[in-house]
Every structure is written in structure tokens, then in C-alpha cells.
MARFIPA-282591 format. One record per atom (N, C-alpha, C): atom name; residue number from 1; y negated, z, x negated. Coordinates in pm, 1 decimal, decimal comma. Last residue first. Layout:
   atome   num         yy         zz         xx
      CA   NUM          Y          Z          X
...
//
This chain:
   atome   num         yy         zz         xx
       N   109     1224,3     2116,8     1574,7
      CA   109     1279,2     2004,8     1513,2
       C   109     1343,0     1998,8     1357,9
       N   108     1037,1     2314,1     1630,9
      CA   108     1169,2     2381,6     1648,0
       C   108     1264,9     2263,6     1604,6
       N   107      757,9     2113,3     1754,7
      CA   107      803,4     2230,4     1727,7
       C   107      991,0     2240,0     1747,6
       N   106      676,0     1791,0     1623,4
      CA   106      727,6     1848,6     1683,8
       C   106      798,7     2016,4     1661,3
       N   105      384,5     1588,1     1655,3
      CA   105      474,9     1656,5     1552,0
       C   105      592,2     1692,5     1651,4
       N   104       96,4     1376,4     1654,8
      CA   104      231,9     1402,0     1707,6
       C   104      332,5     1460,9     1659,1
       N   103     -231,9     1265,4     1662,7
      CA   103     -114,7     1374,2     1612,4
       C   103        4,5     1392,9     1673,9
       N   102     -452,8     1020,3     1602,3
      CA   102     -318,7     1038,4     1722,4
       C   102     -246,1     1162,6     1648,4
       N   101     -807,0      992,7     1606,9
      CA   101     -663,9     1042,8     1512,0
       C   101     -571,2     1094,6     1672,1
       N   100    -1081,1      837,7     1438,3
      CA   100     -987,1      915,7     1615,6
       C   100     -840,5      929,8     1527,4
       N    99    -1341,6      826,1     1331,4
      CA    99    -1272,8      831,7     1288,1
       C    99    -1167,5      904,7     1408,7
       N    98    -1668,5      643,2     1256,1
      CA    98    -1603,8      717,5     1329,6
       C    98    -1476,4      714,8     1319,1
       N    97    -1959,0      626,8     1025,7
      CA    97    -1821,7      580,5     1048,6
       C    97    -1800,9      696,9     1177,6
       N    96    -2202,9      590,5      789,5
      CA    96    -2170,6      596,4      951,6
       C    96    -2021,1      538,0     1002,9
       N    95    -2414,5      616,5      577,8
      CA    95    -2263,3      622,6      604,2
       C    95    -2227,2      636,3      725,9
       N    94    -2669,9      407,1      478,4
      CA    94    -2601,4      466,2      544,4
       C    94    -2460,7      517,9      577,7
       N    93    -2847,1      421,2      170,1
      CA    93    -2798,7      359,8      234,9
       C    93    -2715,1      438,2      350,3
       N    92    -3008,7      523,2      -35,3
      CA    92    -3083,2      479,7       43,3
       C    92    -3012,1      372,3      140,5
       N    91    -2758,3      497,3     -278,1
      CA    91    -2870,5      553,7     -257,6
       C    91    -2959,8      447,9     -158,2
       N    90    -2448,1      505,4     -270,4
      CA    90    -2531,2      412,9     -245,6
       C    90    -2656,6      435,6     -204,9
       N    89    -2151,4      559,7     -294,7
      CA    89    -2257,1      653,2     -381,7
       C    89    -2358,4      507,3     -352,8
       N    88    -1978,2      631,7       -5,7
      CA    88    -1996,4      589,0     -113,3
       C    88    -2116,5      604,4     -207,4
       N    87    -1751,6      870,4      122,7
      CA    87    -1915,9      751,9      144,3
       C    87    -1940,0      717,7      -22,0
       N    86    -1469,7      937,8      209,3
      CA    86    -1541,7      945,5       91,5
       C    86    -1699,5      851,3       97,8
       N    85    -1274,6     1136,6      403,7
      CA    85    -1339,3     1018,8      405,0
       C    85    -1446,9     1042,9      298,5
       N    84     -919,7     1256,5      455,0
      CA    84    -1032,8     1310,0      429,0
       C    84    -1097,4     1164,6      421,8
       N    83     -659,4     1446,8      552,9
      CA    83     -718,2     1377,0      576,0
       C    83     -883,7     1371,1      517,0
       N    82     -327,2     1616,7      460,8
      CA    82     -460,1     1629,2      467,4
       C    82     -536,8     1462,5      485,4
       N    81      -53,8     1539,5      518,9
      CA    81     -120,9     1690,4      512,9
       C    81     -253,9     1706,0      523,4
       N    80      217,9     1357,1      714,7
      CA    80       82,5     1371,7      662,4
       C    80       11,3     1540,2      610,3
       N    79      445,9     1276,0      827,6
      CA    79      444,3     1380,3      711,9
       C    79      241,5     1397,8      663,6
       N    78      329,5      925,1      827,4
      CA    78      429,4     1062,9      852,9
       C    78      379,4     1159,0      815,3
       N    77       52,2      721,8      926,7
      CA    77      129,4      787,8      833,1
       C    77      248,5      898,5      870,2
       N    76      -48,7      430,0     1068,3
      CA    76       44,7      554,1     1099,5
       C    76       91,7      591,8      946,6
       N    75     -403,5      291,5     1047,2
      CA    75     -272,9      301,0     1011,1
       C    75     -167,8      421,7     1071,5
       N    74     -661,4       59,5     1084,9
      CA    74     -567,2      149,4     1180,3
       C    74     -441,5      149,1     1088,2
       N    73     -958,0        0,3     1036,3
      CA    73     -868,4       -1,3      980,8
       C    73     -772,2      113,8     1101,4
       N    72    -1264,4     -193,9     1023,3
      CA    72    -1260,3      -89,9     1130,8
       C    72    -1059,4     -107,7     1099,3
       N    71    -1631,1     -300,0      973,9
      CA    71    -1479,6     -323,0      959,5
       C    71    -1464,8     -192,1     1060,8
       N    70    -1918,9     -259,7      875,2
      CA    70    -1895,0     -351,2     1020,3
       C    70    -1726,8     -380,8      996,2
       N    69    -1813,6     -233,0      527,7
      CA    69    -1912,1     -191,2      649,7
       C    69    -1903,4     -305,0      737,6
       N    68    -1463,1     -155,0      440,7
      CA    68    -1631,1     -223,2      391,1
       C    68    -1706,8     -168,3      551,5
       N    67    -1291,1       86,1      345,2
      CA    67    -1338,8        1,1      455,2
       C    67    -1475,8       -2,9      412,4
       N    66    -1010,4      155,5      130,9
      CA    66    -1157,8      105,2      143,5
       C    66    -1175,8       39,6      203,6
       N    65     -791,8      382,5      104,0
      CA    65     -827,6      260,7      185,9
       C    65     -970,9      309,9      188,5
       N    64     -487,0      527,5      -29,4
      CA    64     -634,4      527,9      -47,8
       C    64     -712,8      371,8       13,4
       N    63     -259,0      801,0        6,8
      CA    63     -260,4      679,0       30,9
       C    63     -456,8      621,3       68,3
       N    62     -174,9      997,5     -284,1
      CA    62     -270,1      970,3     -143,0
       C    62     -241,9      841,6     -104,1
       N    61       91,0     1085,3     -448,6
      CA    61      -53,5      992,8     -461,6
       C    61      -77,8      956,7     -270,7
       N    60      317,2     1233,7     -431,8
      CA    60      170,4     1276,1     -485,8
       C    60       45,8     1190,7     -478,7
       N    59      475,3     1168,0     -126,2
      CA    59      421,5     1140,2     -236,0
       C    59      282,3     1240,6     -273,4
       N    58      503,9     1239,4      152,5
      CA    58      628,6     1205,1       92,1
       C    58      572,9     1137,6      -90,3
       N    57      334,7     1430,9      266,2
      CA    57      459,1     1492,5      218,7
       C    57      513,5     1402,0       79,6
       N    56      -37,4     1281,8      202,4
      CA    56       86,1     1318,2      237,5
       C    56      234,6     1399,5      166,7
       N    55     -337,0     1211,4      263,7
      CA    55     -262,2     1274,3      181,3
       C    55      -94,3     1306,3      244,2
       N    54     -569,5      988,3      254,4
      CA    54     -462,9     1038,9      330,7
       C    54     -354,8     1084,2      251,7
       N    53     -903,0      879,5      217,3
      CA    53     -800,5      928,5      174,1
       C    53     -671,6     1008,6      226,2
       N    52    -1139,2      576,4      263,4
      CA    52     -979,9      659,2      377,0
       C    52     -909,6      728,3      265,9
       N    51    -1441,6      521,2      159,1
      CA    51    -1289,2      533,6      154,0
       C    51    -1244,3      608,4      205,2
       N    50    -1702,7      293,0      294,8
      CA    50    -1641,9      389,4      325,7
       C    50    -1501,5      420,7      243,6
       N    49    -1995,9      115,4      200,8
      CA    49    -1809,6       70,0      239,9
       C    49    -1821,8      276,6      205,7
       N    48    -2302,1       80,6      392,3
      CA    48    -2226,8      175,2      290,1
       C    48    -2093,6      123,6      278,8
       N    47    -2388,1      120,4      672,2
      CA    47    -2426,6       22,3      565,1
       C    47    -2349,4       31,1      400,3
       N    46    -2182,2      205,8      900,1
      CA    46    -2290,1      181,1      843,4
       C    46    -2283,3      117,3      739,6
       N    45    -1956,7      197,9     1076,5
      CA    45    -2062,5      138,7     1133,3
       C    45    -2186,3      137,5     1033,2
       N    44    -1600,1      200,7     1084,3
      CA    44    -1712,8      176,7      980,8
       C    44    -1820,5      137,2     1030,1
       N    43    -1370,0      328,9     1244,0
      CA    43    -1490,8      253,9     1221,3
       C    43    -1589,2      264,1     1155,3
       N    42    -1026,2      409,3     1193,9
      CA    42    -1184,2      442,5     1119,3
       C    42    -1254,6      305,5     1154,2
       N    41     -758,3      543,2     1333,6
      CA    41     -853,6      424,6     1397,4
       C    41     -976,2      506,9     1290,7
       N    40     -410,4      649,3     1274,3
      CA    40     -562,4      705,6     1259,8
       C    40     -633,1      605,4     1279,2
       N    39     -127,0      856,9     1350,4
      CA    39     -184,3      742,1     1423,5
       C    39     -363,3      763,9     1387,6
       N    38       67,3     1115,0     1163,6
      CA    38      -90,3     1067,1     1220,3
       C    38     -102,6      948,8     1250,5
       N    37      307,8     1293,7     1251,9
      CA    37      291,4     1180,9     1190,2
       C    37      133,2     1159,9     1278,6
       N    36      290,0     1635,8     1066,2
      CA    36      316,6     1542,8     1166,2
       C    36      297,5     1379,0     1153,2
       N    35      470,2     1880,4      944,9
      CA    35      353,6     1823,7      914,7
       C    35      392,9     1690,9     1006,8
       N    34      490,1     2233,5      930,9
      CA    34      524,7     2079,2     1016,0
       C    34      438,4     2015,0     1002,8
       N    33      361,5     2402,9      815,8
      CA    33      487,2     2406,0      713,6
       C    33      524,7     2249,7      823,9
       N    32       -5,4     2436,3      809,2
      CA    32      173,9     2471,5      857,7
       C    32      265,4     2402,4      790,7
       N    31     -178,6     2302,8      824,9
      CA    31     -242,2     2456,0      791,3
       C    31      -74,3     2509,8      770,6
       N    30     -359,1     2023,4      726,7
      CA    30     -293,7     2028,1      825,5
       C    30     -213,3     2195,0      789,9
       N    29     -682,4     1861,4      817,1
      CA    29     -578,1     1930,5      716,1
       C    29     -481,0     1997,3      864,6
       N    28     -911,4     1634,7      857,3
      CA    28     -807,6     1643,6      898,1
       C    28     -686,8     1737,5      839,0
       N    27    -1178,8     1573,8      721,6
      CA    27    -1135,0     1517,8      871,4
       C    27    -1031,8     1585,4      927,2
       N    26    -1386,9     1648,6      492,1
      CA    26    -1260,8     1681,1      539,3
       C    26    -1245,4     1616,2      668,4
       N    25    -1552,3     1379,7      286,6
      CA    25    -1586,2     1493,5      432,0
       C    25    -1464,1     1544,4      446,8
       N    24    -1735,2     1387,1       -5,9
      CA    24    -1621,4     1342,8       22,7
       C    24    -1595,5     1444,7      159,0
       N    23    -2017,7     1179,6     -123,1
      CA    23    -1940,5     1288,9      -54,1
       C    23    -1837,6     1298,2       27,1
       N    22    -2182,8      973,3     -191,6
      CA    22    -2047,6      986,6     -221,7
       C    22    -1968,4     1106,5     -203,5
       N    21    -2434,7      870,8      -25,1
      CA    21    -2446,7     1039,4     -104,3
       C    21    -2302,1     1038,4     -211,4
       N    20    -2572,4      739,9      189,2
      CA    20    -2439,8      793,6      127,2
       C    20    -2444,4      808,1       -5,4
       N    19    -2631,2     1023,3      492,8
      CA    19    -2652,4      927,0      356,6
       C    19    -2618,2      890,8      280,8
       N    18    -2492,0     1007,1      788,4
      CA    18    -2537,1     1105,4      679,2
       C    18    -2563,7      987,3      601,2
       N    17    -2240,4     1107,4     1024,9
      CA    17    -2360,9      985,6     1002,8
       C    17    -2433,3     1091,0      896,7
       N    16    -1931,3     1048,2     1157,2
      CA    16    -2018,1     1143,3     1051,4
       C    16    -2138,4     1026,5     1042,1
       N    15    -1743,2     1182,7     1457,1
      CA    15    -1823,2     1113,2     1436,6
       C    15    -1925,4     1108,0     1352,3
       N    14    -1391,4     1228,0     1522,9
      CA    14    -1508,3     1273,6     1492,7
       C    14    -1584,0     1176,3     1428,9
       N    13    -1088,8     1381,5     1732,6
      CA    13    -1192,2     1226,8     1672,6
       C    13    -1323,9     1313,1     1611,1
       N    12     -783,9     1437,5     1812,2
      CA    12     -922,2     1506,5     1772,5
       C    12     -939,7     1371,3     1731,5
       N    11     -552,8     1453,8     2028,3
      CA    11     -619,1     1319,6     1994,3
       C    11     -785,4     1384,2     1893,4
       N    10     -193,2     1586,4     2009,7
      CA    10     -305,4     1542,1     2027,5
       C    10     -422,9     1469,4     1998,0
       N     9      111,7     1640,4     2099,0
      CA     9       34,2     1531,7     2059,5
       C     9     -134,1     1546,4     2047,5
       N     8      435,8     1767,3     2019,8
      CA     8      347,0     1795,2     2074,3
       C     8      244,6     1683,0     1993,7
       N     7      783,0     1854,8     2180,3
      CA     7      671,5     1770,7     2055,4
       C     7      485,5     1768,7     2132,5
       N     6      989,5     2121,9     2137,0
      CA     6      862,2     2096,6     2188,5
       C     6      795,7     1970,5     2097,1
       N     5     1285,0     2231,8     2250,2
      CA     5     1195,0     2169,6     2112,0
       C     5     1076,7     2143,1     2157,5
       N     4     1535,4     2442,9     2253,7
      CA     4     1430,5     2385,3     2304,7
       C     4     1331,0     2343,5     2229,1
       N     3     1870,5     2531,5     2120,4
      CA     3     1735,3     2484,8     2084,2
       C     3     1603,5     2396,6     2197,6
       N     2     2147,0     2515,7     2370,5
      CA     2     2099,4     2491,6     2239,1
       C     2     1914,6     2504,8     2233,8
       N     1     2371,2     2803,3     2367,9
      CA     1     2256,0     2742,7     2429,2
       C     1     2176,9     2667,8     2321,9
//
């Protein structure tokens, strides 16, 4: 009998507004040994440029994206492990971004 597999998808989003401070937010880790492929949408709504850090299987080096302000970046990574967003060090300025994420892995694959 063979193997039943399960893929599985879901959509977490989240929305950070704060000062920018250069603090770096978690968005996205990933806790298991399957690591999935991420579909990720960042809007940049504040005053501040924003950086995308995306960590992955298939390299030591992150994959690293700077979104200026009023922009808005879409990429697919694989294998992904951790997700994270960096504000920039801009005293008396805004960090306001939103950030939706496609997850899709699959169990028993």
C-alpha cells in the first residue's frame, strides 16, 4: 500500500507599525525538519525603507531585500526556514509595512 501524502497550505499575514528603531521583527520560523516553499507579498507603507530577510535550506546566506517606502516586493522561496523584517534606523520616522505569506509544504513527501 503505498504512502498517503498530505500537502498542505496556508496564508498567515501580519501587520507591524512602530518606529524605526532598526529592529529586527520575526515573521516567520519554521519549527520542523519540512521546510516549505513560501509565496511572500511586503508592503511598505511607511516612511522608513524596510529589509526582507529570508532564510533558507539551500544556502548560508539569507536572501536580503530592501523595500524603499510606498513599494511593495513579491518573491517564492523553497526550503525556507526563517523569515524576518528589519526597519531601519531612522529616528522620528515610521515603519509600517504589511507582510502575507503563501505556505505550502508537504507531509510524508
Amino acid at each position: 500500500m503505498a504512502n498517503r501524502c498530505t500537502v498542505f497550505t496556508h496564508f498567515p499575514s501580519v501587520f507591524i507599525s512602530r518606529g524605526c528603531d532598526g529592529a529586527i521583527i520575526p515573521i516567520y520560523q519554521v519549527f520542523t525538519e519540512r521546510f516549505p516553499t513560501v509565496t511572500l507579498d511586503i508592503d511598505n507603507f511607511g516612511s522608513c525603507p524596510v529589509t526582507l530577510i529570508v532564510q533558507h535550506q539551500n544556502s548560508p546566506d539569507p536572501i536580503i531585500r530592501v523595500v524603499p517606502p510606498d513599494r511593495q516586493i513579491s518573491l517564492t522561496v523553497n526550503l525556507v526556514t526563517n523569515i524576518s523584517v528589519q526597519c531601519s534606523n531612522t529616528p522620528g520616522g515610521t515603519c509600517e509595512f504589511f507582510v502575507g505569506l503563501d505556505v505550502s509544504g508537504c507531509i510524508c513527501c
